[in-house]
VOPAGU-2260 file (C-alpha; in pm, 1 decimal, decimal comma):
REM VOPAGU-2260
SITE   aa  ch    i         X         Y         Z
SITE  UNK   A    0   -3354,9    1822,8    8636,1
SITE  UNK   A    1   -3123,6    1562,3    8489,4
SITE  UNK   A    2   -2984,1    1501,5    8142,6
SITE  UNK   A    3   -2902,5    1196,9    7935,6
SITE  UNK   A    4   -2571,4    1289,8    7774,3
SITE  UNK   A    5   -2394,5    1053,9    7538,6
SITE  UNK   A    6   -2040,1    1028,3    7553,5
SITE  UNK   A    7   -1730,1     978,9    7241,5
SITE  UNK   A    8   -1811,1     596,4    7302,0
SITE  UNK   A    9   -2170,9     605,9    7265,3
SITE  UNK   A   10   -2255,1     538,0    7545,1
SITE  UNK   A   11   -2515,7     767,8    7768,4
SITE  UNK   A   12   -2521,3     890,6    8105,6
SITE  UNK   A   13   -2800,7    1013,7    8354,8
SITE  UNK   A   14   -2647,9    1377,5    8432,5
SITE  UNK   A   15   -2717,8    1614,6    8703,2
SITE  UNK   A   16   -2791,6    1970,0    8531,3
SITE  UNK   A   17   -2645,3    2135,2    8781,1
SITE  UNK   A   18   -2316,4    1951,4    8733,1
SITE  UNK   A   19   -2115,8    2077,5    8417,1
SITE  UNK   A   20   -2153,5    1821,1    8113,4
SITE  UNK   A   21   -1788,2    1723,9    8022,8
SITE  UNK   A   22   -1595,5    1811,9    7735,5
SITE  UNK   A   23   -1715,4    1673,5    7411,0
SITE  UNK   A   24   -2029,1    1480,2    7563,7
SITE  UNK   A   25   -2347,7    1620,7    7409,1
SITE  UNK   A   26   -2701,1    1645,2    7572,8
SITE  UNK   A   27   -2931,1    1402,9    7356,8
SITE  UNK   A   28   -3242,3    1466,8    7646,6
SITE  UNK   A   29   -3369,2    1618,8    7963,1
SITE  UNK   A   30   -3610,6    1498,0    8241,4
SITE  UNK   A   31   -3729,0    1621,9    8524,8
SITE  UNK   A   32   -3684,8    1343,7    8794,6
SITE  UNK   A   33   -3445,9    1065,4    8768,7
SITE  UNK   A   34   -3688,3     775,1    8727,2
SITE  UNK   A   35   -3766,5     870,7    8377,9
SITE  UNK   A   36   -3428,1     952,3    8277,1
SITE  UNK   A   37   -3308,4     534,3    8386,8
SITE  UNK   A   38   -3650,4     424,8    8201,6
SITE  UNK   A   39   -3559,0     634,5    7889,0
SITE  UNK   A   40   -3171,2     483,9    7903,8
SITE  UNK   A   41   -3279,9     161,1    7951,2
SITE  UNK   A   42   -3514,2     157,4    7651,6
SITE  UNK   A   43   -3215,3     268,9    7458,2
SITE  UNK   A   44   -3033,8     -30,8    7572,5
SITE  UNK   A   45   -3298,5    -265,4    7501,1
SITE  UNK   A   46   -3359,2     -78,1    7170,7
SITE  UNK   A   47   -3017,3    -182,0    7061,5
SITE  UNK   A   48   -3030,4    -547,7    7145,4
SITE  UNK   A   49   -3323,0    -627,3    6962,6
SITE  UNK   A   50   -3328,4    -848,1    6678,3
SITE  UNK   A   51   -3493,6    -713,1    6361,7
């Protein structure tokens, strides 16, 4: 299982569960294989560069 955490900065991470989330990060999602937790980040990131 991982975890998308975002961080103070805003910006996320793809987290291990079974690694303890640092201080003041907060879990915004879980999946349960990796692939989906880098497509999920990266449609955040493309999310915020569009132009509306």
């Amino acid at each position: 299982m991982y975890l998308v955490l975002l961080d103070q900065d805003g910006q996320h991470f793809l987290w291990p569960e079974v690694v303890a989330v640092p201080e003041g990060w907060n879990t915004i999602h879980s999946f349960d294989n990796w692939q989906h937790g880098v497509a999920y980040i990266r449609g955040l990131s493309l999310r915020r560069f569009q132009v509306h």
